[in-house]
C-alpha atoms as an extended CHARMM CRD file, in Angstrom:
* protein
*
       211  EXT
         1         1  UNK       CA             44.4670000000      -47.9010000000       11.7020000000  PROA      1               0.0000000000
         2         2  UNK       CA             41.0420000000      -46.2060000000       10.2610000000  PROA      2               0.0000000000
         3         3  UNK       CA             39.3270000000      -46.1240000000        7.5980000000  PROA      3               0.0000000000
         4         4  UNK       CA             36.6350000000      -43.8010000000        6.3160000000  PROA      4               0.0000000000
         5         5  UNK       CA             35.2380000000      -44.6060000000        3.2550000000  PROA      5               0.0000000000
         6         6  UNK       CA             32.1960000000      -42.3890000000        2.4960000000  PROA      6               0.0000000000
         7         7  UNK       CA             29.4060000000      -44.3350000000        0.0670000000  PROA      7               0.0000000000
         8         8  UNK       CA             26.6810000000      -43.0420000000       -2.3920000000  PROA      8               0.0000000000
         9         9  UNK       CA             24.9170000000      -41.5870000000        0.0940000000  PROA      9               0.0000000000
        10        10  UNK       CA             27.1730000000      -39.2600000000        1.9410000000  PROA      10              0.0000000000
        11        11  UNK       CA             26.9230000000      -41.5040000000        5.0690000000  PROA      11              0.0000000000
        12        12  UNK       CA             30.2560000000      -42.1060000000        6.1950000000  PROA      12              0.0000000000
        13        13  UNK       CA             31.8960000000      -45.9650000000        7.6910000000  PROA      13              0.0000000000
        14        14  UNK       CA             34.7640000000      -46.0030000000        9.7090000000  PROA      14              0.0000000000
        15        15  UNK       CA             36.8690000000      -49.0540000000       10.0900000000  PROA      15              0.0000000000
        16        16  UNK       CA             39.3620000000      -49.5100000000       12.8870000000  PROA      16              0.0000000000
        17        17  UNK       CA             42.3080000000      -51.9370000000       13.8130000000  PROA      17              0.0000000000
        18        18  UNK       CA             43.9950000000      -51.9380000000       16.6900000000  PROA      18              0.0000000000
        19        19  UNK       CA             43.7030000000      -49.6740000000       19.5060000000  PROA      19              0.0000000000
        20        20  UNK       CA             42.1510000000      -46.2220000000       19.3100000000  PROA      20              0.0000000000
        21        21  UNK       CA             41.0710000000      -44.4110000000       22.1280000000  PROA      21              0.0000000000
        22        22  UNK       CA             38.4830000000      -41.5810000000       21.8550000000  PROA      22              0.0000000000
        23        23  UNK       CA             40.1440000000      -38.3750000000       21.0600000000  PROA      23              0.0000000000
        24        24  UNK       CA             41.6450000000      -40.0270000000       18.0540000000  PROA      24              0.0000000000
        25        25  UNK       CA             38.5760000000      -40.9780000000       16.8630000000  PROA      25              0.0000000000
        26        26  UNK       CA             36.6480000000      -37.5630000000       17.4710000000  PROA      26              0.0000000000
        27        27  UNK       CA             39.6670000000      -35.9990000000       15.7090000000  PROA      27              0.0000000000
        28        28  UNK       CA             39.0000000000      -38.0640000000       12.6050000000  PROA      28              0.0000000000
        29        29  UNK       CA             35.4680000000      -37.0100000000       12.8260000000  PROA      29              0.0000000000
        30        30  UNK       CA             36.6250000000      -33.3770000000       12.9100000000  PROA      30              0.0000000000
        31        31  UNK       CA             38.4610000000      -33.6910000000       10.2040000000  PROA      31              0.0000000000
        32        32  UNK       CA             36.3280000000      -35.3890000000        8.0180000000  PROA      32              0.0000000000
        33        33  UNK       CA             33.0170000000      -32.7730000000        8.7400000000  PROA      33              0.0000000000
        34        34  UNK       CA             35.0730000000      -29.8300000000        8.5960000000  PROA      34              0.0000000000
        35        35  UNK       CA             33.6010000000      -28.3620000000        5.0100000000  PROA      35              0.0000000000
        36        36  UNK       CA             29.8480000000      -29.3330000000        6.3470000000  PROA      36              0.0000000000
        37        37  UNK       CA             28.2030000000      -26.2830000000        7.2860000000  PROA      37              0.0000000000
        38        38  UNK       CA             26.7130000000      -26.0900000000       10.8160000000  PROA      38              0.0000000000
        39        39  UNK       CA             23.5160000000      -25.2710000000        9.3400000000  PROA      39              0.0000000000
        40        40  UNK       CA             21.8510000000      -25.9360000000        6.0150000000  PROA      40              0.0000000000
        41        41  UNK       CA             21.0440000000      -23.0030000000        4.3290000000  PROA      41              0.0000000000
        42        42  UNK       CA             17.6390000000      -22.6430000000        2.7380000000  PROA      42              0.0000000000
        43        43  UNK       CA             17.2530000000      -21.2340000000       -0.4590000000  PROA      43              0.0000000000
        44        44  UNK       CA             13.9620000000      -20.6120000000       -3.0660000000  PROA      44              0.0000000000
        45        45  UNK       CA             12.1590000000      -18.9970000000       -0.4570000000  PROA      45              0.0000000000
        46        46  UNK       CA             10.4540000000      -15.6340000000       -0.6300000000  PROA      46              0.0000000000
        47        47  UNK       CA              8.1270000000      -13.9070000000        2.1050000000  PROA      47              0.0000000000
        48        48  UNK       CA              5.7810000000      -11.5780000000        0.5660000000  PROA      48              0.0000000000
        49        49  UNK       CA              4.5340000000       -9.0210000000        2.5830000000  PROA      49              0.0000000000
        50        50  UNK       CA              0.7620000000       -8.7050000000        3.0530000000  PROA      50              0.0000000000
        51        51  UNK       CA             -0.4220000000       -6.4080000000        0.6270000000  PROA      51              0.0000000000
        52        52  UNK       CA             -3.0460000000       -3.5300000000        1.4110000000  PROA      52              0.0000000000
        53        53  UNK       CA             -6.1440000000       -4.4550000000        0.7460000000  PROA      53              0.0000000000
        54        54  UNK       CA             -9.0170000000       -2.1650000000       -1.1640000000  PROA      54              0.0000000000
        55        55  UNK       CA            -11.1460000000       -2.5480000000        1.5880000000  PROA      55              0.0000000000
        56        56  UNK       CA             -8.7730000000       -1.1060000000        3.6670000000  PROA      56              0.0000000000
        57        57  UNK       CA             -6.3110000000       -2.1490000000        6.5080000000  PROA      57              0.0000000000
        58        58  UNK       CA             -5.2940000000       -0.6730000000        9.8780000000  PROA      58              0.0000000000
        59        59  UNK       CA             -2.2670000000       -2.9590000000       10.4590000000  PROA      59              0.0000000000
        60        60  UNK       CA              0.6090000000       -1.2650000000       11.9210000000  PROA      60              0.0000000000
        61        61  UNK       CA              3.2390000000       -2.3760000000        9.5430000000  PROA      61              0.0000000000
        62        62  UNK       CA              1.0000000000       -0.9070000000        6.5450000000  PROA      62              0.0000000000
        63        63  UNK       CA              0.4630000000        2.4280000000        8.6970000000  PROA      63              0.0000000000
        64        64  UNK       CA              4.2100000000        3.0190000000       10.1340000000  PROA      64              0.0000000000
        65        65  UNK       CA              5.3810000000        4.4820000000        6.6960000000  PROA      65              0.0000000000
        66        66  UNK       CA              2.0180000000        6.8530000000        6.1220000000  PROA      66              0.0000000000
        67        67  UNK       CA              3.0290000000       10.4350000000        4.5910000000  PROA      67              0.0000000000
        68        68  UNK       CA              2.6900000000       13.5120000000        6.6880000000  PROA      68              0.0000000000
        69        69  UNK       CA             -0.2670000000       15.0690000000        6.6340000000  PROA      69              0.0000000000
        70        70  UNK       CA              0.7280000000       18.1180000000        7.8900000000  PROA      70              0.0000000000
        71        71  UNK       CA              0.1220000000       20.9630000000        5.2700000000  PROA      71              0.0000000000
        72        72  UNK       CA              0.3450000000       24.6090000000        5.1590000000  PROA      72              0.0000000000
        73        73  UNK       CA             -2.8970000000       26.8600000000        4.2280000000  PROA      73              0.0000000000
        74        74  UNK       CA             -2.1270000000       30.9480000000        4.1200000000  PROA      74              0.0000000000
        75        75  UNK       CA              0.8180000000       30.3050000000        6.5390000000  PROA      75              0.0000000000
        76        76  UNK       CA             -1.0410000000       27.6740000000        9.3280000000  PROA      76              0.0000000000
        77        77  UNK       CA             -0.2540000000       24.4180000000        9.7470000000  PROA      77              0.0000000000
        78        78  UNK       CA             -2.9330000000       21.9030000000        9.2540000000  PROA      78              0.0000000000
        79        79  UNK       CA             -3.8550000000       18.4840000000        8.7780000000  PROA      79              0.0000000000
        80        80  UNK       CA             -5.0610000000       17.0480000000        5.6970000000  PROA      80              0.0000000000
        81        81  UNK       CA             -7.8850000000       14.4120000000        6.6290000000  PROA      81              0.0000000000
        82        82  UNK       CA             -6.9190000000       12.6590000000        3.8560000000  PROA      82              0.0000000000
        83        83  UNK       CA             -3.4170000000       12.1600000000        1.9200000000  PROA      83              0.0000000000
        84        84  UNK       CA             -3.1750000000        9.9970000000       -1.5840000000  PROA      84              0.0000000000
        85        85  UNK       CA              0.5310000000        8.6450000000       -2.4130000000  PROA      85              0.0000000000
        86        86  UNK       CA              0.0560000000        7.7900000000       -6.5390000000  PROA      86              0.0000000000
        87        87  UNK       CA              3.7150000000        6.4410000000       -5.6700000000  PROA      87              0.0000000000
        88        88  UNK       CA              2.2850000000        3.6560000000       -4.1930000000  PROA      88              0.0000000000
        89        89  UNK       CA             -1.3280000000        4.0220000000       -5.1080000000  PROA      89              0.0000000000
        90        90  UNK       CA             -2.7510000000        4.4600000000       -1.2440000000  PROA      90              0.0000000000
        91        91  UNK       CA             -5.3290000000        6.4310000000        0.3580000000  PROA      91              0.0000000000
        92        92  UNK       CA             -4.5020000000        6.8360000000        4.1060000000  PROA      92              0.0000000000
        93        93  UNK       CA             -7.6480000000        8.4700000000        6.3010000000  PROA      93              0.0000000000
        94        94  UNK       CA             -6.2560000000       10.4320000000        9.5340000000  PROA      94              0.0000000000
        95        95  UNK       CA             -7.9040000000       11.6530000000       12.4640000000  PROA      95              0.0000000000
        96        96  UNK       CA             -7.7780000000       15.3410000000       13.6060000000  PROA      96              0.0000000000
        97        97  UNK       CA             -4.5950000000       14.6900000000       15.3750000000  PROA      97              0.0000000000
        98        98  UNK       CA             -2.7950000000       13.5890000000       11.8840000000  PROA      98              0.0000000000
        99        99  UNK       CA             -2.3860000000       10.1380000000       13.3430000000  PROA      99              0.0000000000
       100       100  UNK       CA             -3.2810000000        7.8060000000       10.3590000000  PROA      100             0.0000000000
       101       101  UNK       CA             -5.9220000000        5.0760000000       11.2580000000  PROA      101             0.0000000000
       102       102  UNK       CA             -6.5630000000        3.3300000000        8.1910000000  PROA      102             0.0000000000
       103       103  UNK       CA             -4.9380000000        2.6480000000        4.4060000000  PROA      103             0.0000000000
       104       104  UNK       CA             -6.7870000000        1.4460000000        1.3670000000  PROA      104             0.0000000000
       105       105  UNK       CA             -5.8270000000        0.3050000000       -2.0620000000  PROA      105             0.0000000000
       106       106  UNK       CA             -7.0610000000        2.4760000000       -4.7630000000  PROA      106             0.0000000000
       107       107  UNK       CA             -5.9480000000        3.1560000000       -8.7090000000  PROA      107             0.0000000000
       108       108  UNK       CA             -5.0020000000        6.4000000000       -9.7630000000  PROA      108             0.0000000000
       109       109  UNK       CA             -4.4130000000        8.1610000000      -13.2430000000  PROA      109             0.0000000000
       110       110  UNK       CA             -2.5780000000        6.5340000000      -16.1750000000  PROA      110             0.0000000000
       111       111  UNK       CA              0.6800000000        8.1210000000      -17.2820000000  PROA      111             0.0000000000
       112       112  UNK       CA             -1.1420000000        9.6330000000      -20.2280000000  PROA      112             0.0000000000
       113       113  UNK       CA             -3.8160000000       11.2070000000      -17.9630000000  PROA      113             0.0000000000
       114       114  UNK       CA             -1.5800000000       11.0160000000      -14.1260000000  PROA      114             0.0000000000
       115       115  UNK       CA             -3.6500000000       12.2470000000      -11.3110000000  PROA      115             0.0000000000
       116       116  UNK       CA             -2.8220000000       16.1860000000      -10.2950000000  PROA      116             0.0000000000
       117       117  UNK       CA             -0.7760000000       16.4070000000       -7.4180000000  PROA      117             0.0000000000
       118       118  UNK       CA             -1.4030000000       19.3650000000       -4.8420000000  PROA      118             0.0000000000
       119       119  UNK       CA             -3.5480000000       20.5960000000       -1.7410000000  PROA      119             0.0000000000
       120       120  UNK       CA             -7.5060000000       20.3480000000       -2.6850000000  PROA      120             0.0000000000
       121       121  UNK       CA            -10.5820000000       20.4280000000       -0.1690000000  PROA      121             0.0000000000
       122       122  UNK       CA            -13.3280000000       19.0970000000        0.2260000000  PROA      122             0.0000000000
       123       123  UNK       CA            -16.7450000000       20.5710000000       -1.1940000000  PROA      123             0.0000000000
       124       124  UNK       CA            -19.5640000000       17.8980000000       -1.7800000000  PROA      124             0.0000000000
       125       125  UNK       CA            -20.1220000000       14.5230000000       -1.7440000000  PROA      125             0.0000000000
       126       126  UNK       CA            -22.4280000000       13.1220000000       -4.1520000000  PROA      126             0.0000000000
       127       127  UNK       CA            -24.5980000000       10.1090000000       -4.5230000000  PROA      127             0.0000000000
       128       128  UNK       CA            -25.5100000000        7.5960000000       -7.4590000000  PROA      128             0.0000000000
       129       129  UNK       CA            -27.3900000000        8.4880000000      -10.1520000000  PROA      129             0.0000000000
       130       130  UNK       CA            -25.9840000000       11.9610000000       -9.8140000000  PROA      130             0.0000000000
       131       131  UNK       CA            -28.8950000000       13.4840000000      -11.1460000000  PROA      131             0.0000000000
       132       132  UNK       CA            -27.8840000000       17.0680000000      -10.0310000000  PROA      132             0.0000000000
       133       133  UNK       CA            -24.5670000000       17.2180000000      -12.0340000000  PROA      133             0.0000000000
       134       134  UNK       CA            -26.0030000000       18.1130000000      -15.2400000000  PROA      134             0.0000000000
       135       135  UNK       CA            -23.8760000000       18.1610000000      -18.3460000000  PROA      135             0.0000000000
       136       136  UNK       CA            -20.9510000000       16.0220000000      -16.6870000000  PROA      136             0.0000000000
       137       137  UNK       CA            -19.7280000000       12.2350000000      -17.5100000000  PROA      137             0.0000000000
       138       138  UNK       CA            -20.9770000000       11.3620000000      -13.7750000000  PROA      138             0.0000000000
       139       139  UNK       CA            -24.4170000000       11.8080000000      -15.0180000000  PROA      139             0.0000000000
       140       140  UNK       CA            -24.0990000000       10.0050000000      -18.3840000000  PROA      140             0.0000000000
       141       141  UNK       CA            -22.5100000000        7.1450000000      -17.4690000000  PROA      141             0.0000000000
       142       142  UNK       CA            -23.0730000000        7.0500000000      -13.7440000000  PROA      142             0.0000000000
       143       143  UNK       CA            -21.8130000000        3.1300000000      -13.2340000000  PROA      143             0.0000000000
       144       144  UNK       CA            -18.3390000000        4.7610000000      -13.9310000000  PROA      144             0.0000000000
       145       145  UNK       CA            -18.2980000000        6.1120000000      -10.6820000000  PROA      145             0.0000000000
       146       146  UNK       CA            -19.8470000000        3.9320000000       -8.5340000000  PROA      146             0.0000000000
       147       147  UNK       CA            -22.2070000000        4.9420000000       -5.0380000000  PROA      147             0.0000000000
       148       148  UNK       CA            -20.4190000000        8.3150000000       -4.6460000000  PROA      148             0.0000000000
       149       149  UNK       CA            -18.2360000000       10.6220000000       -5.2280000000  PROA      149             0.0000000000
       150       150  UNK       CA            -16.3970000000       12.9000000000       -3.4030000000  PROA      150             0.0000000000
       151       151  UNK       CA            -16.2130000000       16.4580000000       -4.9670000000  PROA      151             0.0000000000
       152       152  UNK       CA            -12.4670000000       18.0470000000       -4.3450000000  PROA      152             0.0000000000
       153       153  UNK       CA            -11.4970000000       21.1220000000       -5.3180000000  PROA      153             0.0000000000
       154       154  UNK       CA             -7.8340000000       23.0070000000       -6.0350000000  PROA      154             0.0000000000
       155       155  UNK       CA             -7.0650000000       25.4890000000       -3.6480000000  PROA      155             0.0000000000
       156       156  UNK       CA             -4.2320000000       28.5490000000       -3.5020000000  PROA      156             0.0000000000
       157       157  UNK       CA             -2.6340000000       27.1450000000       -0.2850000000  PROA      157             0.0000000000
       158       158  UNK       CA             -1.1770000000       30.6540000000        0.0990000000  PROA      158             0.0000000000
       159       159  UNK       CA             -5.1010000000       32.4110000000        0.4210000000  PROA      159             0.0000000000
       160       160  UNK       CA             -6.3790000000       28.8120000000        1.5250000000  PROA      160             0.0000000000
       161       161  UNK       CA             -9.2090000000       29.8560000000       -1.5570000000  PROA      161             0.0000000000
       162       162  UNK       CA            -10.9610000000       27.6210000000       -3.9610000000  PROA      162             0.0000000000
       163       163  UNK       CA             -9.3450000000       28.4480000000       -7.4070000000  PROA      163             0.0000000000
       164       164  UNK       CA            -11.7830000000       25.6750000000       -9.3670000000  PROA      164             0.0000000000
       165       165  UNK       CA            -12.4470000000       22.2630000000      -10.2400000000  PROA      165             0.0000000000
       166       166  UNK       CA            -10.2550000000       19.9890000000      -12.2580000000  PROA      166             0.0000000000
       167       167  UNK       CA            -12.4790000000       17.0750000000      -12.3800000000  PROA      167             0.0000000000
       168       168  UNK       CA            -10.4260000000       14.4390000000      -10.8700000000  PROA      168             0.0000000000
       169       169  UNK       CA            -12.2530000000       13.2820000000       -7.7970000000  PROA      169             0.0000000000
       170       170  UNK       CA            -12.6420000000       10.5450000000       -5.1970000000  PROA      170             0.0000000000
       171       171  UNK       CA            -15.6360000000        7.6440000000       -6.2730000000  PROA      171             0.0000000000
       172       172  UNK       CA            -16.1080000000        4.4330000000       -6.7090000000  PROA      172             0.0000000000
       173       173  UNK       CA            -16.2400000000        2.2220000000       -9.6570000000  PROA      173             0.0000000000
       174       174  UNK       CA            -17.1280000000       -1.0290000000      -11.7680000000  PROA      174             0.0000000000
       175       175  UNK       CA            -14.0270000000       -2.4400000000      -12.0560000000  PROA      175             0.0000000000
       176       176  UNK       CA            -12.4200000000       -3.8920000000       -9.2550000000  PROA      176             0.0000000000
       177       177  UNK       CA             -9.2610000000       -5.5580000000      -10.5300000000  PROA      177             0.0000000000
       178       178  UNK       CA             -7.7720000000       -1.8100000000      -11.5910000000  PROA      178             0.0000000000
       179       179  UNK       CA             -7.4700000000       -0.8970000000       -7.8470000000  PROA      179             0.0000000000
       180       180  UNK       CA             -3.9580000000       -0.9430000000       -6.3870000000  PROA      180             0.0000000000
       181       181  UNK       CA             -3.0480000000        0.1750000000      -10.4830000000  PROA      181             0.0000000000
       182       182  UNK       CA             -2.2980000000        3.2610000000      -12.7440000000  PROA      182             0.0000000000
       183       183  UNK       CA             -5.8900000000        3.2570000000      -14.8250000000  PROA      183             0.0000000000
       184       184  UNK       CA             -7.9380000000        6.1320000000      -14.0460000000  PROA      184             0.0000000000
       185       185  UNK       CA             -8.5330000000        9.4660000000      -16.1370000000  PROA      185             0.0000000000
       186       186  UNK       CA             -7.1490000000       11.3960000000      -13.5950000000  PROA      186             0.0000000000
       187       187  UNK       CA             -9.6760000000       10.2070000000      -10.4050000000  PROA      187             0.0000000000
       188       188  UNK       CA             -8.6410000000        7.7730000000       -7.4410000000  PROA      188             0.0000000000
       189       189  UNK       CA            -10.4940000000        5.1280000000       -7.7420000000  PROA      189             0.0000000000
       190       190  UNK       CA            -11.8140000000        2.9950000000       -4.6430000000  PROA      190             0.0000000000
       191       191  UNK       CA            -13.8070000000        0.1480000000       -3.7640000000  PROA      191             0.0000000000
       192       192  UNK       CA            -17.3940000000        0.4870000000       -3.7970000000  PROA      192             0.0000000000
       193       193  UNK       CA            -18.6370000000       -0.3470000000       -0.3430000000  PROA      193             0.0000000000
       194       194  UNK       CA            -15.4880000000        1.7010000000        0.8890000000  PROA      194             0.0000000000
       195       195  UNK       CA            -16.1640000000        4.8400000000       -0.2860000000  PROA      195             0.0000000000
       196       196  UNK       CA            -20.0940000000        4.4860000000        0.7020000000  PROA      196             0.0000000000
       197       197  UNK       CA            -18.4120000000        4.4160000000        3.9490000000  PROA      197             0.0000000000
       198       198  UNK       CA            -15.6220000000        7.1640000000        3.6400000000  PROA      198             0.0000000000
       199       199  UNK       CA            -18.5940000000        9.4290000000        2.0860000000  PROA      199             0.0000000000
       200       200  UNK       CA            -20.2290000000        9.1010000000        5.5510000000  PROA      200             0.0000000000
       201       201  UNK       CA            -16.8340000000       10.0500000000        7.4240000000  PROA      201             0.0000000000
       202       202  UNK       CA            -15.5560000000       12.7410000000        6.2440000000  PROA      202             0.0000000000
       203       203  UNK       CA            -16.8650000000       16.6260000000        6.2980000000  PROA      203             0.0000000000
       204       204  UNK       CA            -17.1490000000       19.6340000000        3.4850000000  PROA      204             0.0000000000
       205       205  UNK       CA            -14.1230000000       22.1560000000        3.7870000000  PROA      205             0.0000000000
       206       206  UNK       CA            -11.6500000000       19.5850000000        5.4070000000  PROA      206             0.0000000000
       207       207  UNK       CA             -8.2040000000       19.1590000000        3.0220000000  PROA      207             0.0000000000
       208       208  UNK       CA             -7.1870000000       16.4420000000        0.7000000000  PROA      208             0.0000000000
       209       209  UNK       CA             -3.2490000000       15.8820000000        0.0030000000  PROA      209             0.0000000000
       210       210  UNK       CA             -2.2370000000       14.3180000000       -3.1720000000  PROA      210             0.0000000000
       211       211  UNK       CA              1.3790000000       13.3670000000       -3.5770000000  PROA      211             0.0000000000
């Protein structure tokens, strides 16, 4: 006869008299392990994904998902060199194929002053201490807006014309913990040394998508 007495520890000891042979015993066993699962699941653990860094990343994963940046200007298609998501507050940069090669954190407008959606182009790029842009908050309070800024204006995508400014722009800033956040008067926001770089890239009367 056996006997399976299982002690404080959940190990279990089998006593035997008389004569078992070995499929008796490994039935027992089966019998006694059938409610323990083959594998123990684990539980409590999360895997973030990497988040997209302000100064930018070209991983895959973060690129896969970029928005079209096909637009259409007085009936052609075209590419927009740049396209803003304030769903997700990202800036992706494409090339003049529309492939995107690079995605950066950046903070756009609060919900009491959201960041206009729409087709806009590029006109100007300007550079710390603004001292051409008379009369404007760039020039009285320059460390707002960092090395540069990047001048966009609205345009009627069915002439492909500039209707005006609406002074929400592209530049830097001084406070680098609102990227990746909702806290701008309108502007996108981006990490200094990033848009010294971005300022260099991209060219007057190429197309900016906000969505």
């Amino acid at each position: 006869m056996i006997k399976i007495n299982p002690n404080l520890n959940n190990d279990i000891t089998i006593k035997f008299s008389g004569s078992k042979n070995s499929s008796e015993i490994n039935t027992v066993f089966a019998k006694t392990n059938s409610n323990v699962p083959d594998e123990i699941p684990q539980t409590g653990l999360t895997i973030e994904k990497e988040k997209v860094s302000p100064k930018g990343s070209k991983n895959p994963e973060h690129l896969k998902n970029a928005p079209s940046p096909i637009i259409t200007v007085a009936g052609e298609k075209k590419f927009a060199a740049i396209v803003i998501d304030t769903k997700t507050n990202l800036l992706y940069r494409y090339d003049d194929k529309g492939q995107a090669e690079i995605v950066y954190s950046v903070a756009t407008g609060k919900k009491s002053s959201p960041t206009r959606k729409g087709i806009k182009m590029i006109t100007n790029v300007e550079a710390y201490p603004y001292k051409t842009a008379y009369g404007t908050k760039r020039k009285k309070n320059p460390n707002d807006y960092g090395p540069n800024v990047i001048i966009i204006e609205n345009i009627n995508p069915e002439t492909g014309k500039i209707y005006g400014r609406n002074g929400q722009f592209i530049h830097g800033n001084k406070n680098p913990n609102s990227l990746g956040k909702y806290a701008s008067l309108g502007c996108v926001r981006m990490d200094n040394e990033v848009i010294k770089e971005l300022s260099k890239e991209v060219e007057k009367n190429t197309y900016v998508l906000i969505q």
